[in-house]
PANU-83212 format. One record per residue (C-alpha): residue in three letters; x, y, z. Coordinates in steps of 0.02 Angstrom, whole numbers, padded with zeros to 5 digits, always signed. Layout:
PANU-83212
ALAXYZ ...
//
This chain:
PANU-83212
UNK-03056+00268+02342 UNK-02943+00411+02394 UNK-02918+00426+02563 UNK-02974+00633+02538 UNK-03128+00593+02436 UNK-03276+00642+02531 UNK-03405+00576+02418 UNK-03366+00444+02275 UNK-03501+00411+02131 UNK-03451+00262+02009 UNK-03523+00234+01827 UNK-03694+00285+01894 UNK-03848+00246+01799 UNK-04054+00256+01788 UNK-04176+00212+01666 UNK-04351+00289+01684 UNK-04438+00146+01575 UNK-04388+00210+01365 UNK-04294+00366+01448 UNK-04112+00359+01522 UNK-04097+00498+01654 UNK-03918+00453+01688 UNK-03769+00386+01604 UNK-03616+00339+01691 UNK-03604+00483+01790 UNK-03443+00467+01878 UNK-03383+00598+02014 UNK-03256+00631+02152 UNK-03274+00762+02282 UNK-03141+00818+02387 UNK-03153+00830+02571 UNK-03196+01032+02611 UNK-03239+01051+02436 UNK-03403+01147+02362 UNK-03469+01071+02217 UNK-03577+01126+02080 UNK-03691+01018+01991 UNK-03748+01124+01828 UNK-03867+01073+01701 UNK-04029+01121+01616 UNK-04195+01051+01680 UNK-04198+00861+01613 UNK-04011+00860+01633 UNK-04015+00722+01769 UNK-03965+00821+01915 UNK-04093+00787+02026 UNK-04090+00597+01988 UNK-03895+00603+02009 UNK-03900+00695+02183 UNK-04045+00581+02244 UNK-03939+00426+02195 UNK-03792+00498+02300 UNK-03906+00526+02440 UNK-03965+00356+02438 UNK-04158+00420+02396 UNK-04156+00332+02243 UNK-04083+00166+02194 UNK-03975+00157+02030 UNK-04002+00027+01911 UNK-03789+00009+01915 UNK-03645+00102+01991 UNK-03608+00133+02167 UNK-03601+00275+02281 UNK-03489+00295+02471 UNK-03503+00439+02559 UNK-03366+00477+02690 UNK-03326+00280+02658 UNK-03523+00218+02703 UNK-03578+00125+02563 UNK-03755+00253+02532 UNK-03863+00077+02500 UNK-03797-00035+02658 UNK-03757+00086+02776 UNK-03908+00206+02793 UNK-03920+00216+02974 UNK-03727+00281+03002 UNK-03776+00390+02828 UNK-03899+00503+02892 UNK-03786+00524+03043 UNK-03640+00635+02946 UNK-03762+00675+02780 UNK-03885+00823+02783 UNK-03984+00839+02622 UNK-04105+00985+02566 UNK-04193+00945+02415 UNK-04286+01073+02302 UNK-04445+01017+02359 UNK-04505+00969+02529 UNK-04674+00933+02615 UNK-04682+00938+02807 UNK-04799+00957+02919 UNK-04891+01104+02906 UNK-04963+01133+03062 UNK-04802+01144+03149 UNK-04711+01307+03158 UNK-04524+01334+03103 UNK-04464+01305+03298 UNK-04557+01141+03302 UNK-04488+01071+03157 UNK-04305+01099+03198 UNK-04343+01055+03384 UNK-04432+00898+03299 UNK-04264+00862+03173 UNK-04144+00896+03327 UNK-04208+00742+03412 UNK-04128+00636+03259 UNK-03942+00669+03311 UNK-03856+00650+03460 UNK-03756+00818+03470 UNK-03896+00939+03347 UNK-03866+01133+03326 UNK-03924+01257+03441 UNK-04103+01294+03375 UNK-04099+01482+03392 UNK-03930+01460+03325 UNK-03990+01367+03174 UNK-04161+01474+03148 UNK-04048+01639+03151 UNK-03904+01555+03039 UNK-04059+01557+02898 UNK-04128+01699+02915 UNK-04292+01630+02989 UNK-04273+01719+03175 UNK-04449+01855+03136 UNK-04539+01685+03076 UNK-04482+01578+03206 UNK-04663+01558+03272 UNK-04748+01526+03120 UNK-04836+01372+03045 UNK-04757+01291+02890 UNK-04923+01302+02801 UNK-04897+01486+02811 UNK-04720+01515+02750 UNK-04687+01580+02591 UNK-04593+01482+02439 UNK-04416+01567+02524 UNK-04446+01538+02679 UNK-04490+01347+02666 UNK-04332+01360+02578 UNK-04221+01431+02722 UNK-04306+01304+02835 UNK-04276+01143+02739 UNK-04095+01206+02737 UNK-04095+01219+02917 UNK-04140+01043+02950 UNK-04016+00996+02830 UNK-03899+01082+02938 UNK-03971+01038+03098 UNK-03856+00877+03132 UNK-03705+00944+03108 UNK-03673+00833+02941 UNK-03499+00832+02863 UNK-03579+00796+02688 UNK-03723+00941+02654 UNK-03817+00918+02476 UNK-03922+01075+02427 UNK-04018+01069+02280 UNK-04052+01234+02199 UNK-03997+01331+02366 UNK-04060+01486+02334 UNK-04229+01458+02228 UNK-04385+01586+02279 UNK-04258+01689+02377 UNK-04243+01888+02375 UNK-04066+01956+02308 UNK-04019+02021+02518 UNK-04060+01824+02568 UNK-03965+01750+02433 UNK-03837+01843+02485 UNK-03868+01786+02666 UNK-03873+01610+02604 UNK-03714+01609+02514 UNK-03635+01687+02685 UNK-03701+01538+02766 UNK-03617+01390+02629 UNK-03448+01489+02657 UNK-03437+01456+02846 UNK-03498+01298+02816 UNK-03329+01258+02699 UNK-03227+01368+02842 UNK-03283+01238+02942 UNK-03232+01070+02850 UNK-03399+01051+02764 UNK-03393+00961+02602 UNK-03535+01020+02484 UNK-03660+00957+02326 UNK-03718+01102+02267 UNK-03855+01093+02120 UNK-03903+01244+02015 UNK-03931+01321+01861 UNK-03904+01503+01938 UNK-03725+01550+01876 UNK-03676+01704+02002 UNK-03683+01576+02128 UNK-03600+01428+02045 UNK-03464+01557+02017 UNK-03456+01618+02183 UNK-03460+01458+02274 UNK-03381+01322+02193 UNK-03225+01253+02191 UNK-03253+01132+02044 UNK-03416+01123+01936 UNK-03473+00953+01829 UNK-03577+01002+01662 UNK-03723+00876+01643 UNK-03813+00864+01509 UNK-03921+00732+01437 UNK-03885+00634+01594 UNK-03686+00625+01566 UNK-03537+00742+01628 UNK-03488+00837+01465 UNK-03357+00931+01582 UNK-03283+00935+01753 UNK-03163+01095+01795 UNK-03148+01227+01898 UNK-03283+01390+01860 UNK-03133+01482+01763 UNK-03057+01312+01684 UNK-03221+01285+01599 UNK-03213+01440+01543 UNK-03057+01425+01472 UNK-03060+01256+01401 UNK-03218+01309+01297 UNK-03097+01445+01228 UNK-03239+01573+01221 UNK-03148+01760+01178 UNK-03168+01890+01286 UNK-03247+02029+01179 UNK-03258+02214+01155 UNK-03390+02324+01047 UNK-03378+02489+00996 UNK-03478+02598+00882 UNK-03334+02702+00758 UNK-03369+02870+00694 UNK-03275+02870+00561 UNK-03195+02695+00459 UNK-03075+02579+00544 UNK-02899+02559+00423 UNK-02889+02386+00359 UNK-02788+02281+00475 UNK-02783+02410+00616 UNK-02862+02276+00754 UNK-02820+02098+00681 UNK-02622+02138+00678 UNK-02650+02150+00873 UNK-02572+02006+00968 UNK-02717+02005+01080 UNK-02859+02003+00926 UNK-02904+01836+00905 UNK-03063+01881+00761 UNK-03125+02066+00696 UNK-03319+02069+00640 UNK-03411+02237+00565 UNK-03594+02284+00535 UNK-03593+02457+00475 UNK-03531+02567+00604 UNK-03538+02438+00738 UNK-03375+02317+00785 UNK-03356+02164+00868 UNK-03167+02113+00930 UNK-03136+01940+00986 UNK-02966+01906+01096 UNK-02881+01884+01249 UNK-02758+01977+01394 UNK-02790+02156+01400 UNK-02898+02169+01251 UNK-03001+02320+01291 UNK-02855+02415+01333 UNK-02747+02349+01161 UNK-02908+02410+01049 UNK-02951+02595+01152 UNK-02754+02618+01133 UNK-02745+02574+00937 UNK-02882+02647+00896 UNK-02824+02829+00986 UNK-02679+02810+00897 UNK-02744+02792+00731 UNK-02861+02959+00760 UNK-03012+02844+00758 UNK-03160+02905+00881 UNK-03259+02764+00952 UNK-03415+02762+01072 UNK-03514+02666+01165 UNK-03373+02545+01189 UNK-03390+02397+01312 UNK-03281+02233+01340 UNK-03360+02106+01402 UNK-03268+01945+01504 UNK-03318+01758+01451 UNK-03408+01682+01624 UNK-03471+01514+01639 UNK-03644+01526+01521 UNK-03561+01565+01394 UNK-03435+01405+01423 UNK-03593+01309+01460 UNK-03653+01364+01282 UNK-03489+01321+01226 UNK-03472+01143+01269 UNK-03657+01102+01268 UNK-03697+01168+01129 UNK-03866+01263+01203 UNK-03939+01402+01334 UNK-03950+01323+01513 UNK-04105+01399+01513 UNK-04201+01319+01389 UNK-04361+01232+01436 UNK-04384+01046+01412 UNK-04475+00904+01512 UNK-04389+00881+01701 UNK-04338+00723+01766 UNK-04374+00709+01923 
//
């Protein structure tokens, strides 16, 4: 195991009876790194993460977490690992203070609770039962006992699920001073903004295996999706006017509508050719690959699509 690897996961599998959840999943994550777990429902995320958290026993494959081996060393685990999973039950007659004060008493040298309650957004609800929180809120506060330890390891599944846009935005404030501050983290979502935003490195499941592993633009790349540009022409295009451009990759007409396909500067090398060739254009728009459409690319589907979960 490298000596930087914060968290090493080795030919990982699971069987749920006829249905394999996970393949020989293996991953490597960097000391300080965020990383992005990304995969449609059913994709074997959640079994993966659980596996690495030592909630779940694989049927083969190992998993070490800052060296600690997750399935013999589960005392000195939960002493440097802080998980938040998408769904948690606590007690719900305790209010948000309680609960942290309750988690606290777990670690020898815990978070400031005010500290903690404010770093989540949670200081007006501070006094309130969990029973009473709303879906975001719960949220914020499993995320704060996750944090409450001080863990070098932090796994956060679906981070910012049930959360208005201004909290998400809080919450992605929060994961970036956790990396400032030497935090490696597991982040599982299917919300691309943030996978984009956050993550150093991103691993593509799907069907319970990693189909890629890259960086947010490297996927993007190594699917080789175009970047494209649309435009609406008022009066005919000359033959050969756009594909003799270096950076035109593929030229596609319906009526008076075009789509260009390319690369580098391609809005500006189509708005310049066709000025020059007195050819009026309008509602033009270019439009940059991201990471769906890679994750269309080299899955072959919509993360979004609907299927049974494995939980």
């Amino acid at each position: 195991m490298s000596p930087a690897a914060a968290v090493v996961a080795e030919r990982l599998h699971k069987r749920y009876r006829a249905k394999v959840a996970v393949e020989d999943v293996s991953l490597s994550v960097a000391a300080g790194e965020i990383f992005g777990i990304l995969g449609r429902n059913g994709a074997g995320k959640t079994t993966t993460i659980e596996m690495i958290a030592g909630l779940r026993r694989p049927d083969r494959g190992t998993v070490h977490v800052l060296g600690l081996d997750v399935r013999h060393d589960r005392a000195r685990l939960r002493q440097v690992l802080g998980v938040q999973l998408q769904e948690a039950t606590l007690h719900g007659s305790l209010t948000v203070t309680e609960l942290i004060r309750l988690y606290a008493t777990f670690y020898p040298h815990p978070l400031p609770i005010g500290e903690l309650i404010e770093s989540v957004g949670l200081t007006d609800s501070a006094r309130t039962r969990f029973v009473n929180l709303s879906g975001g809120q719960q949220q914020r506060l499993s995320i704060a006992l996750a944090l409450v330890g001080r863990p070098r390891v932090v796994i956060l599944d679906e981070l910012t699920t049930g959360l208005d846009p201004e909290a998400r935005r809080h919450m992605w404030a929060t994961v970036e001073r956790l990396r400032e501050s030497g935090v490696t983290i597991l982040l599982v979502s299917h919300a691309m903004e943030e996978v984009e935003r956050l993550c150093d490195r991103v691993a593509l499941l799907d069907a319970g295996r990693v189909v890629a592993l890259d960086t947010p633009s490297g996927l993007v790349e190594r699917a080789g999706f175009a970047q494209q540009v649309t435009f609406r022409a008022a009066s005919p295009v000359p033959d050969g006017l756009l594909e003799g451009l270096p950076e035109v990759e593929r030229v596609r007409a319906d009526g008076d509508r075009v789509l260009v396909e390319g690369h580098g500067d391609l809005l500006a090398a189509v708005s310049v050719a066709l000025v020059r060739a007195g050819v009026v254009a309008t509602e033009t728009r270019g439009r940059q690959a991201g990471l769906d459409d890679a994750f269309v690319a080299l899955t072959g589907h919509r993360l979004d699509t609907e299927e049974e979960k494995i939980r």
